[in-house]
C-alpha positions in Angstrom: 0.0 0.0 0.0 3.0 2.2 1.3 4.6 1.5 -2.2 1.3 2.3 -4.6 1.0 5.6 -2.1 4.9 6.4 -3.0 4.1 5.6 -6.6 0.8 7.6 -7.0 3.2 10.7 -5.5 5.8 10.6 -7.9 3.5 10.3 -10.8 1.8 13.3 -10.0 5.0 15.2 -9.6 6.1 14.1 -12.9 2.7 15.3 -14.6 3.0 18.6 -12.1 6.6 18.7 -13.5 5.6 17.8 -17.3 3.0 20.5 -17.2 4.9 23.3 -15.5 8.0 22.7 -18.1 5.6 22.5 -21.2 4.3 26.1 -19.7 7.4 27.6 -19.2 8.4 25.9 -22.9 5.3 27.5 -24.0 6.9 30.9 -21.9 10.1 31.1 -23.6 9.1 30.6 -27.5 5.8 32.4 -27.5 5.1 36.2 -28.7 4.9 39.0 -26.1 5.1 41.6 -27.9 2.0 43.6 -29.7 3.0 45.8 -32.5 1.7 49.4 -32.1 1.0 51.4 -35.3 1.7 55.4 -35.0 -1.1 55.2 -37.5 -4.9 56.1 -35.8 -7.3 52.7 -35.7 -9.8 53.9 -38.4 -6.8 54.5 -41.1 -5.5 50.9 -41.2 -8.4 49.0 -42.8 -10.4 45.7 -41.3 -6.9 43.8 -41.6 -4.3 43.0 -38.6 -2.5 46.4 -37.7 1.1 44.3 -38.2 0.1 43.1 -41.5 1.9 44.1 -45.0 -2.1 44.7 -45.9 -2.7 46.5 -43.5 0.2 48.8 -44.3 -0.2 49.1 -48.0 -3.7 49.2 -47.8 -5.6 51.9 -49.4 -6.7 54.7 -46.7 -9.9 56.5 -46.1 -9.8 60.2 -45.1 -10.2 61.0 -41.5 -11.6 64.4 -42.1 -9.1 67.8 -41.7 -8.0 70.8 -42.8 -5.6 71.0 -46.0 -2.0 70.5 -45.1 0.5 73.5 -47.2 4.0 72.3 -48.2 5.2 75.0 -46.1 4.0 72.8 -43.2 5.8 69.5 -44.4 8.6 71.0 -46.1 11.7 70.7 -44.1 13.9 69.1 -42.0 12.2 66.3 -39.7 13.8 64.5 -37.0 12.7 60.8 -35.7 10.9 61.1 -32.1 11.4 59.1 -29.1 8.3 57.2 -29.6 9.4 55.8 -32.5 10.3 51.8 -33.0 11.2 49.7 -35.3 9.6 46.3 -35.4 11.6 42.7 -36.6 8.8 39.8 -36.6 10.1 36.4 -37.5 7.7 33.8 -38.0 8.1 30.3 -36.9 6.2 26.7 -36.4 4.1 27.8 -33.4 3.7 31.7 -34.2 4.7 34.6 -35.5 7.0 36.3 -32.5 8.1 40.1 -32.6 10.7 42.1 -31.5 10.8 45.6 -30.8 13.2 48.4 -31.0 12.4 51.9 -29.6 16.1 53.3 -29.6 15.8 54.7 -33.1 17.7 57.9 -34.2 17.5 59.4 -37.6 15.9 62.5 -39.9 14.0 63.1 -42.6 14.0 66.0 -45.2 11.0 66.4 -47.1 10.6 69.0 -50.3 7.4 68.5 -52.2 8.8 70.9 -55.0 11.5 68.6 -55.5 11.2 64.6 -54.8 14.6 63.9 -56.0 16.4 66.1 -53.1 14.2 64.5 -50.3 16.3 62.4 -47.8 15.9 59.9 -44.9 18.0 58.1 -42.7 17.8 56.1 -39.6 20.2 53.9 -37.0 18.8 51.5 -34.3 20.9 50.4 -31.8 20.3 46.7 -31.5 21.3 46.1 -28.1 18.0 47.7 -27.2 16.4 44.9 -28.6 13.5 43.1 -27.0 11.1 40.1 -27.3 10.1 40.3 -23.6 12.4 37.4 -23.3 15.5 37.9 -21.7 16.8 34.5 -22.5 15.9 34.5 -26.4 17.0 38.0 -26.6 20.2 37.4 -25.7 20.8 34.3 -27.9 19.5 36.7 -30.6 21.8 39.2 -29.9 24.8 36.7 -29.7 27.5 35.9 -32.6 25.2 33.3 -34.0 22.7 35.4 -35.0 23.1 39.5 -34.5 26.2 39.5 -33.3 25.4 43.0 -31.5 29.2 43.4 -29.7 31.1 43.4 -32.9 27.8 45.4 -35.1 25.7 47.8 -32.3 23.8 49.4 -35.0 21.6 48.6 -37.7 20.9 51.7 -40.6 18.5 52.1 -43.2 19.2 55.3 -45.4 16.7 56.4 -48.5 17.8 56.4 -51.8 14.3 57.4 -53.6 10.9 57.8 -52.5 7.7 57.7 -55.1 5.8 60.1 -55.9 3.7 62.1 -53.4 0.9 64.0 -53.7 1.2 68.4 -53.8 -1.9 68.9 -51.5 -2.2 66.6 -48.3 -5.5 66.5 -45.6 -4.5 66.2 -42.1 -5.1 62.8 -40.8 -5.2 61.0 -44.5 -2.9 58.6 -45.0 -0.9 59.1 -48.0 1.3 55.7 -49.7 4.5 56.4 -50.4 7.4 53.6 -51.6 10.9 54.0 -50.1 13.8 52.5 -51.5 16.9 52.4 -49.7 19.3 50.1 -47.7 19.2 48.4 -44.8 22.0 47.2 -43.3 22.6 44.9 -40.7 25.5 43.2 -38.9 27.7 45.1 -41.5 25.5 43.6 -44.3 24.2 45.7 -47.1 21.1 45.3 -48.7 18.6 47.1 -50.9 14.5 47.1 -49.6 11.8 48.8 -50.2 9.7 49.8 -47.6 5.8 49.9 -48.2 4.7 53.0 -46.0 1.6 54.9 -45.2 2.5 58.7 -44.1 0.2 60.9 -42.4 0.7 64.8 -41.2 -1.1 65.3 -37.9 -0.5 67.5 -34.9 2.5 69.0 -36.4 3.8 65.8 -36.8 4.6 63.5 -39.2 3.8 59.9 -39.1 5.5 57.0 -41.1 4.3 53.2 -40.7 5.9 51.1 -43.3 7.4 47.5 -43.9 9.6 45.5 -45.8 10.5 41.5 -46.1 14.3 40.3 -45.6 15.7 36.9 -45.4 18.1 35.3 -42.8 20.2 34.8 -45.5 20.5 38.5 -46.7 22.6 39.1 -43.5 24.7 36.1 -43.3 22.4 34.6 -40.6 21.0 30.7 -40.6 17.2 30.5 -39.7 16.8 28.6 -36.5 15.5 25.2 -36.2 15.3 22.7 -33.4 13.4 19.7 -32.5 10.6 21.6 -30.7 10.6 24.5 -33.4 11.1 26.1 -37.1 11.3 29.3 -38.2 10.6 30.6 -41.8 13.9 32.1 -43.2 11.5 35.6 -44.2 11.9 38.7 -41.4 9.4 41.3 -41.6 10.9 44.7 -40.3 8.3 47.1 -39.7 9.0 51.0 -38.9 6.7 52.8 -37.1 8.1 56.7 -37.3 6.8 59.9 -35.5 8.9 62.7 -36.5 9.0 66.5 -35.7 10.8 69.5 -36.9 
């Protein structure tokens, strides 16, 4: 009796123990991170917020007064509240990363598209799944190798064409092609991007899709998981002159 009683015990703390591991598991791989458009609710469409739709779909008008080029003509500097988003996608999930230590500017000239400029740096150790574990491994030489490459740039080389006359609080699609480099590694994107004028400032929410590969890096895969080798990097800009 002594010995089914002993047995009964330890079989519940292996199912305790089974359960609790398979939680924590669960824990450590899973998303925790939301990503937040700078973009208002009603401006993003009926798809996910995060979602290349969303962001390149077509935008109803808010209501607002007529924006002048004298208002977004101009230097523009990337705010604190900005972040830039890296969302890999793997067998369970898609899990996301966030980044809100973002420097850069922005010069803007509706008279002339071809002089317009933009530029921003992240610093990747700033980096953060809400996963201090994962973050790190991420962060390490076999993936980001942050030590040896703290920063991560994207500079414009072009922009599409933009509209003369803008309404504050329409979204307005604009193509930017630039580079993106990471980890030393050059490569040329082109962001899909909604910008909107509003409250003096100016909003950017755009993405782009990369591969491990483009920067030298091996998507992970492990017994209990897969990635897909594709990386979605989504920028979510406020800037202000």
């Amino acid at each position: 009796m002594k010995k089914k009683t002993i047995a009964m015990i330890a079989a519940g703390v292996i199912i305790v123990g089974i359960i609790s591991g398979y939680s924590w598991l669960n824990k450590s791989m899973g998303n925790n991170v939301e990503i937040e458009s700078v973009l208002p609710a009603q401006t993003q469409g009926t798809e996910a917020a995060d979602s290349p739709a969303a962001t390149n779909a077509s935008t109803e008008s808010v209501g607002g007064a007529t924006v002048t080029a004298e208002q977004l003509n101009g230097d523009w500097t990337i705010g604190d509240t900005s972040k830039v988003y890296w969302s890999v996608t793997t067998s369970q999930e898609t899990v996301n990363f966030v980044d809100n230590s973002v420097k850069g500017s922005w010069t803007v000239n509706l008279d002339d598209i071809t002089s317009m400029t933009g530029e921003g740096t992240v610093d990747m150790s700033a980096l953060d799944s809400g996963n201090g574990q994962r973050d790190e491994h991420v962060k390490g030489d076999d993936f980001l190798a942050v030590a040896a490459n703290p920063t991560s740039t994207f500079v414009v080389k072009s922009f599409s064409e933009l509209p003369a006359e803008w309404t504050e609080g329409t979204a307005v699609p604009v193509e930017m092609q630039g580079t993106l480099t990471v980890k030393g590694i050059a490569k040329d994107v082109t962001f899909a991007t909604q910008a909107m004028y509003s409250g003096g400032q100016l909003l950017l929410s755009g993405t782009t899709t990369v591969t491990f590969a483009d920067f030298g890096m091996t998507s992970p895969h492990s017994i209990v998981l897969d990635a897909e080798n594709n990386l979605l990097v989504s920028l979510e800009l406020v800037l202000t002159k």
